[in-house]
C-alpha positions in Angstrom: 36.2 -62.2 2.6 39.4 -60.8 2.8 41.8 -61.7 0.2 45.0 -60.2 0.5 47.9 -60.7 3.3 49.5 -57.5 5.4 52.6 -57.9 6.7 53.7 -55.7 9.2 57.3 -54.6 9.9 57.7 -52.8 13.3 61.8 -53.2 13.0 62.9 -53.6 9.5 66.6 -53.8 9.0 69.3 -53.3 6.6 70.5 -57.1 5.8 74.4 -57.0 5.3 76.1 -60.1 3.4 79.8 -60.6 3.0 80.7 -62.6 0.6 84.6 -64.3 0.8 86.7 -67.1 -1.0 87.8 -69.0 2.4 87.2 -68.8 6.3 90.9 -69.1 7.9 91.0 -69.1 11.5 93.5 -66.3 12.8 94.0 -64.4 10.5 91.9 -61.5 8.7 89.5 -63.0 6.0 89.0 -60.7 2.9 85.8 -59.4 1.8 85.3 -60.3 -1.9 81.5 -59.0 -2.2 79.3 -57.1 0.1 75.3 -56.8 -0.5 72.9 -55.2 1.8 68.9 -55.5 1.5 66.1 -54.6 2.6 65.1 -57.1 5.7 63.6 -58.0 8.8 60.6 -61.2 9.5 57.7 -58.8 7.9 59.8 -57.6 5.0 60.9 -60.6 4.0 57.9 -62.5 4.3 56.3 -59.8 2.1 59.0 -60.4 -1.0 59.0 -64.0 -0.7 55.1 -63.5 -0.9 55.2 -61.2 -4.1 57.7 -63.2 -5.6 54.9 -66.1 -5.7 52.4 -63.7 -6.9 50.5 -63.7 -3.1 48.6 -60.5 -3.0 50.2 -58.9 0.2 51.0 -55.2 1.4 53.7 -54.5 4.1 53.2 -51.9 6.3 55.2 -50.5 9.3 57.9 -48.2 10.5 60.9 -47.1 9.0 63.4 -44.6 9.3 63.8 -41.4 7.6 67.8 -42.1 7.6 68.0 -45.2 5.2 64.4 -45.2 3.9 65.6 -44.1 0.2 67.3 -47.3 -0.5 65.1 -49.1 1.2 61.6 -48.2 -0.5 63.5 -47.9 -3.7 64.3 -52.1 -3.0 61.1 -53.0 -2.6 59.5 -50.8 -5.5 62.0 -52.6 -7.5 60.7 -56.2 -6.9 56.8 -55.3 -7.0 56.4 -55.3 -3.5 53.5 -52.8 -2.4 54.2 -51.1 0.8 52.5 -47.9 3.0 55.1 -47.3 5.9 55.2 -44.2 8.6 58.6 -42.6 8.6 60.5 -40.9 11.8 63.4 -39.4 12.0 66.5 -41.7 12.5 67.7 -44.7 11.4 
């Protein structure tokens, strides 16, 4: 029996997040905070997994563009990955 989950990530993405202090209508809101991270239904599923100690591996496609930042995201929060790169984003 198989014990461990793959999760596959044919379009992972680059999640952005803006944090501001209010939402006014018609006029320009200010960005306080931005974060972007790693995303996308298979990438996520696989860090929520390893953050509750499910053996998983996410595997995939990615970009040669962004895939620094990326990988370097995941390595950071234990999440074991084997993608195939091409070139772009």
């Amino acid at each position: 029996m198989y014990n461990k989950v793959v999760c596959v990530a044919l379009n992972p993405s680059v999640d952005v997040t803006l944090e501001v202090d209010t939402i006014s209508e018609n006029i320009p809101n200010l960005v306080k905070r931005e974060l972007k991270d790693a995303g996308g239904k298979g990438v996520n599923v696989a860090k929520l997994l390893t953050n509750f100690k499910v053996p998983n591996k996410l595997v995939g496609i990615l970009g040669e563009d962004n895939h620094d930042t990326f990988l370097k995201e995941l390595s950071d929060l234990g999440v074991k990955y084997d993608f195939v790169t091409f070139p772009g984003m």
